[in-house]
N, C-alpha and C positions, 0 to 999 in steps of 0.2 A: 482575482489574481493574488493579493495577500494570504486569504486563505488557503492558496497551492501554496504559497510560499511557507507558511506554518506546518501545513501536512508535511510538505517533505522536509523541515526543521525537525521535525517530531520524530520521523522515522528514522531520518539521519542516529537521532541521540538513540533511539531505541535499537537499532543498531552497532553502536556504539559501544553498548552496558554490554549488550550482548557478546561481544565478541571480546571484551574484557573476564566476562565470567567464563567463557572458556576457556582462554589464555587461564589464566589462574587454576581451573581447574585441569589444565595441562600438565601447568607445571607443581601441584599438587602431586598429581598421578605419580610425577615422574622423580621426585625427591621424598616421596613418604610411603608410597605401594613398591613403586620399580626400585628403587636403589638399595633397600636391604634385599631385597629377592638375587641381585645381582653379585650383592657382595658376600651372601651366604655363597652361592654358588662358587664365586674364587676362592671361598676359605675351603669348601669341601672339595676344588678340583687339587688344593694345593696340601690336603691331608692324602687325597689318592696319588700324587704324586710322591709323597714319603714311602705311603706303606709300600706302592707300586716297588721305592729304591732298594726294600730289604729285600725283597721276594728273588731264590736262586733264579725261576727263570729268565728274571729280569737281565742278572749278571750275564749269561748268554745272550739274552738280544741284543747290552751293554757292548760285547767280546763281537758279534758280529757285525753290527753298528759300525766298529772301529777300525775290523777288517776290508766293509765296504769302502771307508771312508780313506783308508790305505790304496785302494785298489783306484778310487777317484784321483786319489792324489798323482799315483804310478802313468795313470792312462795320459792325465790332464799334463803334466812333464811331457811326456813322450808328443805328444800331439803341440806341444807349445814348442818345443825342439825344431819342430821342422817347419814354424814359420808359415802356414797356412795362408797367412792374412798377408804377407807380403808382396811388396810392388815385384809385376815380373821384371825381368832384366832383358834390359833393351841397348843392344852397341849403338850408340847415337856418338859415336866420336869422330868417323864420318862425316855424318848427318852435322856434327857440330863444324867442323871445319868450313862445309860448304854453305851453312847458315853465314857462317862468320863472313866468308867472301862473298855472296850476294848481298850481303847487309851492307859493304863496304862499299859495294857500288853505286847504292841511293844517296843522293845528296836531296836533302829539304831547302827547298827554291823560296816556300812560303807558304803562307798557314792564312785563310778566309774566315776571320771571325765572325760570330752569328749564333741563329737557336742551333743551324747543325753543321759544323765547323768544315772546313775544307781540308788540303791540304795540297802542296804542287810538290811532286817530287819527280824527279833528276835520274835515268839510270844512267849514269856513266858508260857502262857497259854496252850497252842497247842501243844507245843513244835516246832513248825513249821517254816522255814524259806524262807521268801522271797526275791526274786530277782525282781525289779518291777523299773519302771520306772513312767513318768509323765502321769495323767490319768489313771493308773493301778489301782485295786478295791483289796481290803483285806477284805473279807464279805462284809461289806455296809461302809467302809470309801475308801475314793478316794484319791488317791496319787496325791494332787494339783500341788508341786514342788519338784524338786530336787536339793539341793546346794551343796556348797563346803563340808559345816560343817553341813547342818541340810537338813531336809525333812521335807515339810508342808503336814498335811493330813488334807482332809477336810470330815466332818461329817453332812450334811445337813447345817445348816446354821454356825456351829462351825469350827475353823479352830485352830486344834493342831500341837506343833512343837516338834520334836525331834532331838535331839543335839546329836554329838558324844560326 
């Protein structure tokens, strides 16, 4: 049993040197081979970049380049003008009206605390009473929340609160 235990003490450290002399000889490689290799290469991409500057037909690709870049600029206006990405347009003032007066006719009776909360609500109108909870639908409003003291109902993009 000691003796397993010494073998693999033994292999552990031999293990260990091991993987040290190659980390080291990694990072050898990589700060005394690779790293002038790399910075000769920026120093010669940044000498072809000078001579590349004087050369005429550079000056033409320079002049075309900037006519592209003109032509980018012409298209990208004209396509930003007309609003692509905008909300459509929707007559909800109607819609808003008749949110308003069916909101008006719920009264909140009282709220069921718990893990999934209640709520009793009142239509005036109906005479009718609900028992509903979160995501529950009263015609076309949706029962968004339920709290202690209030209930949030949501109406398409409107969101009305009723209080005890």
């Amino acid at each position: 049993m000691d003796f397993n235990r010494l073998k693999l003490a033994r292999i552990n450290n031999i293990l260990a040197v091991l993987f040290l002399l190659v980390l080291v000889y990694l990072l050898y490689d990589l700060f005394v081979f690779t790293a002038p290799r790399i910075s000769d290469s920026i120093k010669k991409l940044g000498t072809d970049i000078i001579h590349e500057d004087s050369s005429p037909q550079n000056a033409k690709q320079k002049s075309s380049d900037i006519s592209v870049a003109r032509q980018l600029d012409y298209y990208t206006q004209k396509i930003g003008a007309k609003n692509l990405f905008k909300a459509s347009l929707v007559e909800e003032s109607s819609n808003t009206t008749i949110a308003a007066t069916e909101a008006q006719t719920l009264i909140l009776k009282g709220v069921i605390a718990g893990r999934n909360p209640q709520a009793v609500i009142e239509d005036t109108k109906t005479q009718k009473t609900y028992f509903v909870v979160k995501n529950d639908k009263i015609g076309d409003i949706i029962i968004d929340s339920v709290e202690e003291n209030k209930v949030k109902l949501k109406l398409g993009s409107e969101i009305f609160v009723l209080t005890l």
